[in-house]
Structure formats: structure tokens, C-alpha cells
N, C-alpha and C positions, 0 to 999 in steps of 0.2 A: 830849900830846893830839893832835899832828898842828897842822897849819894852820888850822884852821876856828876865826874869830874865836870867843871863849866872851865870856857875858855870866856876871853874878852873881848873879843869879837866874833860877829855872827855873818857866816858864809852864804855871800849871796844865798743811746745803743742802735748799735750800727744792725742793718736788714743784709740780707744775702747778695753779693755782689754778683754781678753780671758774670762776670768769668769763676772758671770752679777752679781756677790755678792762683796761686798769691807771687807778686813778682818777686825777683830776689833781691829788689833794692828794699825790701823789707827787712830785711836783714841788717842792714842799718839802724832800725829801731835797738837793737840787741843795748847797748850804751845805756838805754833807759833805766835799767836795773841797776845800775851802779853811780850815784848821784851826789855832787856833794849839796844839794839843795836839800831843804828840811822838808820833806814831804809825809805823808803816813806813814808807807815804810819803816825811816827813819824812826819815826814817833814809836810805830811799833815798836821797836828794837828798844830805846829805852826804856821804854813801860816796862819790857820784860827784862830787863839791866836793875830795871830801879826792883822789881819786885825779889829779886834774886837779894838782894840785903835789907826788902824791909819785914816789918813783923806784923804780928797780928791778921786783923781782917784786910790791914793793907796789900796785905800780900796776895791772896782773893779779887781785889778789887783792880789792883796793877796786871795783873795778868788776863783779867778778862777783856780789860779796855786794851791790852796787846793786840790779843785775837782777835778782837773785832774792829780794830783799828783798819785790817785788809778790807773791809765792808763800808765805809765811812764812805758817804756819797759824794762830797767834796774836800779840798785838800784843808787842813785844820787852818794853815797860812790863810787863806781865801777867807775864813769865816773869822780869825781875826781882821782882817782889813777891812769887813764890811761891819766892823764892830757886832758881831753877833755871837750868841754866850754858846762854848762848845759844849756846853750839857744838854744840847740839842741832839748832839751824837750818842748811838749806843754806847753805853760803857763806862761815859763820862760822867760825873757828879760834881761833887764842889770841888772834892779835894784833889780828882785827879785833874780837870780843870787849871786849877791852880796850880799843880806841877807842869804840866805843859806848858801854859803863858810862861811859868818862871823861864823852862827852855827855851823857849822862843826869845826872850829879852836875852837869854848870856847861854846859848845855845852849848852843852856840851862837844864833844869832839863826834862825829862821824866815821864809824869804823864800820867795817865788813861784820855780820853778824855770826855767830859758831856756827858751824855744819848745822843743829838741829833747828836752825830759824832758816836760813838760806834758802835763798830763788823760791820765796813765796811773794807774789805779784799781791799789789793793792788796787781796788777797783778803778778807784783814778786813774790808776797809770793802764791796768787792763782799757777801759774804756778808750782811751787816748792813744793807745795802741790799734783797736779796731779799728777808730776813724780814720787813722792814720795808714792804715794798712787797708783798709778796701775791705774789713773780712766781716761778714756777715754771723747769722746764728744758721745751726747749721735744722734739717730738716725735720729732727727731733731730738730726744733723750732716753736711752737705751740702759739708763738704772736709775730706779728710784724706787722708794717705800712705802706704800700700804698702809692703813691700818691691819693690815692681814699679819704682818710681821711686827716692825718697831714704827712703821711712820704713824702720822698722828694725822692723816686723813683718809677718805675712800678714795675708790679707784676715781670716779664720777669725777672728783673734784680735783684729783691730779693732771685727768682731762682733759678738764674747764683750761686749768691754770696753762699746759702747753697749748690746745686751742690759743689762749690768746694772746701765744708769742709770735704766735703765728706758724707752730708747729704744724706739722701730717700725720704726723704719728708718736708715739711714747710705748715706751715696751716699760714695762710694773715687773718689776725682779725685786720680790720680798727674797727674804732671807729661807733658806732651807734647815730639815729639820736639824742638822747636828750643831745648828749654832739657837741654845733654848735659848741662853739670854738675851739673843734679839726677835724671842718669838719665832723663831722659826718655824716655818708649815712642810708639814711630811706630804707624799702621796695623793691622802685623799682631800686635804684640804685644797690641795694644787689643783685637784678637780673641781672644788665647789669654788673655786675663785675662778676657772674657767667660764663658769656659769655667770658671775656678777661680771665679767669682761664682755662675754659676748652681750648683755642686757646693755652694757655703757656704748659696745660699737653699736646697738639696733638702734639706739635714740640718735647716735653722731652719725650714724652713715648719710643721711644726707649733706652733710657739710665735710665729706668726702675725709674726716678725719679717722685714724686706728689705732684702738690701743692691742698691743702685740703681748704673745705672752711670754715671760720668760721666768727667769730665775738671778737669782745670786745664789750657786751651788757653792757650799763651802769644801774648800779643799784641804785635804790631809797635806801636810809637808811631805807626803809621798806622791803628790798630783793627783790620788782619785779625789772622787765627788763621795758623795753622801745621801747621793737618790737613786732610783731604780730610773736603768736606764730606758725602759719602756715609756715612764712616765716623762723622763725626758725628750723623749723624740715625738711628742706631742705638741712640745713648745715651739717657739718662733725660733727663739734665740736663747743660748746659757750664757751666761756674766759666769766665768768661775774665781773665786776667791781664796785666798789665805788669810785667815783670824786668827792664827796660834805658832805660836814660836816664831812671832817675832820681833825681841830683842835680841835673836844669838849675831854674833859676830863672824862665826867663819863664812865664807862663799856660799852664795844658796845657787847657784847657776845650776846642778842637775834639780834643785825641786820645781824651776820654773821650765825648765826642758822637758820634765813629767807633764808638769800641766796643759803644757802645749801641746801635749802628744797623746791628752785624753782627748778622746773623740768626741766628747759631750760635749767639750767646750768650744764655743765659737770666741769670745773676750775674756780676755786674761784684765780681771778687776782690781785697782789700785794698786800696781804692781808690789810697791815699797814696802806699802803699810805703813809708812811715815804717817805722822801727827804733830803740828805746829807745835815747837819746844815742849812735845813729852816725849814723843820716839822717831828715834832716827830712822827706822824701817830695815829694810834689809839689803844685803849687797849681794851681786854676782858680777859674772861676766857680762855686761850687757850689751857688746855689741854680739858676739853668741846667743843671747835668746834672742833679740832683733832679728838675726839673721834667721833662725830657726823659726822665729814666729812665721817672718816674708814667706819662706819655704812653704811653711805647712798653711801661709793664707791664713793664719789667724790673727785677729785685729790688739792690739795691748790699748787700755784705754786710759787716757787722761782725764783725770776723776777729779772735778773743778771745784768739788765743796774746798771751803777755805783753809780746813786747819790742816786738810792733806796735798790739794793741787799735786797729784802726783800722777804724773810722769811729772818732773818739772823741766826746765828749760835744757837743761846741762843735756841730763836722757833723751829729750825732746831732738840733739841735735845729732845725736847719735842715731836716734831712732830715722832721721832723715834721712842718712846716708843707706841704712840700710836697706831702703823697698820696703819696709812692713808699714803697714795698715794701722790708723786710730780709730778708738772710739769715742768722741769727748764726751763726756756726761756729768753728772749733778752729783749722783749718789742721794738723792733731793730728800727729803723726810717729811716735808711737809711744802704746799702748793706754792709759797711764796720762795723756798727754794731753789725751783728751776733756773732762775737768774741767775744763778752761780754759773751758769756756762761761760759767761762773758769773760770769766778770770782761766777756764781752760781754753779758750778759743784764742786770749790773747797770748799765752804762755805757745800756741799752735802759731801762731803768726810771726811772732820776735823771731823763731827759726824759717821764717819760709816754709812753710809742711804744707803742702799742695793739696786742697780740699777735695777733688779725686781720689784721695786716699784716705779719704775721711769716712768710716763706711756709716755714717749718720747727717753724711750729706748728701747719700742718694737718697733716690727716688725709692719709696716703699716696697716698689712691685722688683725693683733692683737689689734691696738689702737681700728682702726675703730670697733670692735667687740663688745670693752670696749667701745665705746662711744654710743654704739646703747641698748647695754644691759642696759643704763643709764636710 
């Protein structure tokens, strides 16, 4: 069965809702995340338990079926009881398979996972949450990736794929030049992908769809950007981000109170910089940048790709109290992607976060408004 202590017995997509407020008996939901039922989650957590003491390619192989364990369309319980083989799921093969069923037959113990697993939602439970909460996808996705940078599609087809979520709009924030290793585009390429956006809005504008233009401007841990700000004030909207220095440990609260305070940026991008059991990301004051963000009207976004989901719940409830503004987004890299919303949408709803404040659930003629009055 591998290493993971066993005990001897075993313990027992939603559309846009009418209203743009989520009640606060959703709030209620919150329980969900803390379960003694063997759901993904859970499974998660062992994979990465179990790989944590084994060897070779096992250790490769447990860790991936971790991570993609939050992605797994139905609960692994479920696909045992309709007798069907879980190497149906990503991740899974014979041998991880076979470790799981052993859990399931003499289920180890159920413990809280270390800070660098914690308050990552699995789609199951995201899903079961929307329904449950009334909450919709919200009117687009405000970062995602290019072939222009690191993503592994065109703009055309990043499109197509929100087109038919039934989005309005999607704004394309490749990477900027000072981050080479995700490709990042300086200047002038920033212009010639001008050119292939507005070719993708001539053919969609009849179906009343827009893709917007922006950036992911990487930020120094001193708050500036990395682009000329002429070239910036061209665009719809900046995503600004942090790529570097972050594993340090002390308070980062003045580098995010920089960033908020550069004028380029209208979204402050993956706040943390966490990554599913590799990094823990980074700490401050955060009900001080919350409050500073409200102030200066700029939006902090809930960045729903799976191995970050960051803001997550905890921040998420903190960020409530304050009055500031989300943006929930994908970070998407490729078109099948964008479904990743449902996991920051549902982490938006466990706290009650009122989609009025969601500034990627207004109306397009509305963002832009917000994002120029910036």
C-alpha cells in the first residue's frame, strides 16, 4: 500500500445568475473544504504524502497524479462504485490505481494538509459549489497566453475557445520583455500583436464579441514595470506581476503597496506567487494592501489555474471585508484552459464576494470605463 499509515476502518457548469450579488447564506458552503469524506482533495494529499517517501520514477508519477487530482471530473468514490477503472483519469495508470483502491479498502487517516497544499479547491467540489451558490461564469477572462509569449495557441483560437463559454470579451496579456524565459514581447512586438487582435476583433465583431489588449507587465520587487509607459497607455488593461524573489520569507507588504501605486497597473497578478507543494509564495500585511488596493480602485486577481488558485479562500475573506475589487482569471496557456475559472469562481463564492465587484463581470463598455478612469 505504500507508506501512508492505514486505519481499519473507513470514514463514511453553472451560467451567469440573475442577480450580480451572491447571498450570504453562501457562506455556509465554507465547511466544504474541511471534510472527513474521501474525496479528491483528500486523494490529493496522499499522492503527495505518499511521494514525499517514495523513490525512483514513483516519485514523478505520485506527484503528478497530486496535481491533477484538483482537475478530475468526478469524485474517484463515484468511479469506484460504478465499477469503472480510474486510469480513465489524468495522472492515473496501473500502479497509481492500485494505490488508491488500496486507500479506499483501509483508508489512511485524514489530516489538514501543510501550508504549502492548503485551500486548493478540486473541481468536484468547485462545481458543487457554483450550483449550490447560484454563481455563474463571469463575462470574460482578463489573462491568458499567446503563442506571442509562452501559450501554445493563437490569439484566434483563444477567441474561439471564450466565444464558446459564452464569454464577450477576453483580454491576451502575453508576458512582457523582462521575463525572456516566458518569451516575453518588448515594445514593438506589443505593436505587431496589436495588428493580429484587431484582424481576430474584424472577423468577431459581428457576434458582438472583443478581444482587448493588454499585458502581463512583469514587476521588479520594487513595484516598477518593464515597459515604456507610452506603449502602455495604448492598451485596454495591465495585469502587473511578480516572477522573482519569491521564496524570501520576510513581509513583502511595501513591494505590493509599490505596485499598487504604479500607475500602469490596473490588476495586481497572482498575488502570492504560490504553486501547488513547490512554493509557498509570499507574505504581507494583507488586510493593508486590500485596503490600499479599495483606495486606489485597483482590482487584485484570483488566478484560478490549478497549481496556484491564488488569492485563495483565507485572502478571499479578508479581501471581502475590505471593498477592493477582483479579477478572476485563468492565467490560461492554452484554449482548453479557460475552464479553469470554475475553481476561482468557486473559491469567490465559499466567501460570499459579490460579483458587482468583480470587475470581469461587467459589461465591456463598463470595464473599459474602469480601467481608463484608472
Amino acid at each position: 500500500m505504500g507508506v501512508l499509515r492505514s486505519r481499519t476502518t473507513s470514514s463514511p457548469r453553472a451560467r451567469r445568475p440573475p442577480s450580480n450579488t451572491v447571498p450570504k447564506s453562501v457562506r455556509k458552503l465554507r465547511p466544504t473544504l474541511s471534510t472527513n469524506e474521501i474525496t479528491n482533495s483528500v486523494i490529493a494529499e496522499w499522492l503527495a504524502l505518499e511521494a514525499d517517501h517514495a523513490q525512483g520514477m514513483a516519485v514523478k508519477a505520485l506527484r503528478r497524479a497530486s496535481r491533477r487530482a484538483f482537475l478530475w471530473p468526478v469524485e474517484v468514490t463515484e468511479l469506484v462504485k460504478a465499477n469503472q477503472p480510474l486510469t480513465e483519469l489524468a495522472g492515473v495508470g496501473p500502479f497509481i490505481e492500485r494505490t488508491i483502491k488500496q486507500w479506499l479498502d483501509n483508508p489512511p487517516p485524514i489530516e489538514p494538509p501543510p501550508p504549502i497544499r492548503q485551500n486548493f479547491l478540486s473541481l468536484t467540489i468547485a462545481r458543487s459549489v457554483l450550483l449550490r451558490a447560484g454563481f455563474g461564469l463571469p463575462r470574460g477572462d482578463l489573462q491568458m497566453h499567446s503563442k506571442w509569449s509562452d501559450g501554445s495557441a493563437a490569439i484566434g483560437q483563444m477567441a474561439e475557445a471564450g466565444r464558446d463559454l459564452g464569454y464577450e470579451y477576453i483580454a491576451i496579456t502575453d508576458h512582457s520583455k523582462g521575463l525572456k524565459i516566458a518569451g516575453g514581447i518588448n515594445e514593438i512586438q506589443l505593436e505587431q500583436q496589436a495588428r493580429e487582435i484587431e484582424e481576430v476583433n474584424s472577423a468577431l465583431r459581428a457576434s458582438g464579441f472583443q478581444v482587448l489588449r493588454s499585458i502581463e507587465m512583469n514587476l521588479s520587487p520594487d513595484g516598477s514595470g518593464d515597459m515604456d509607459p507610452e506603449a502602455l497607455e495604448r492598451l485596454d488593461l495591465v495585469v502587473g506581476s511578480f516572477h522573482s524573489r519569491l521564496r524570501v520569507t520576510e513581509d513583502q507588504t511595501e513591494r505590493y503597496l509599490a505596485a499598487l501605486r504604479n500607475p500602469c497597473v490596473h490588476i495586481l497578478g497572482h498575488p502570492r506567487g504560490r504553486i501547488y507543494n513547490y512554493r509557498m509564495g509570499l507574505s504581507a500585511n494583507w488586510p493593508k494592501v486590500f485596503a490600499v488596493a479599495a483606495k486606489l480602485d485597483k482590482a487584485i486577481e484570483v488566478d484560478s489555474y490549478p497549481d496556484r488558485q491564488d488569492i485563495d479562500v483565507e485572502l478571499l475573506q479578508l479581501a471581502l471585508d475590505s471593498g477592493v475589487k477582483l479579477a478572476v482569471d485563468t492565467d490560461a496557456h492554452h484554449p482548453e484552459q479557460l475552464s479553469f475559472v470554475e475553481l476561482g469562481c468557486a473559491a469567490a463564492a465559499l466567501v460570499g464576494f459579490p460579483q458587482d465587484r468583480i470587475i470581469n463581470f461587467m459589461p465591456v463598455d463598463k470595464l473599459l470605463r474602469w480601467a481608463r478612469s484608472r
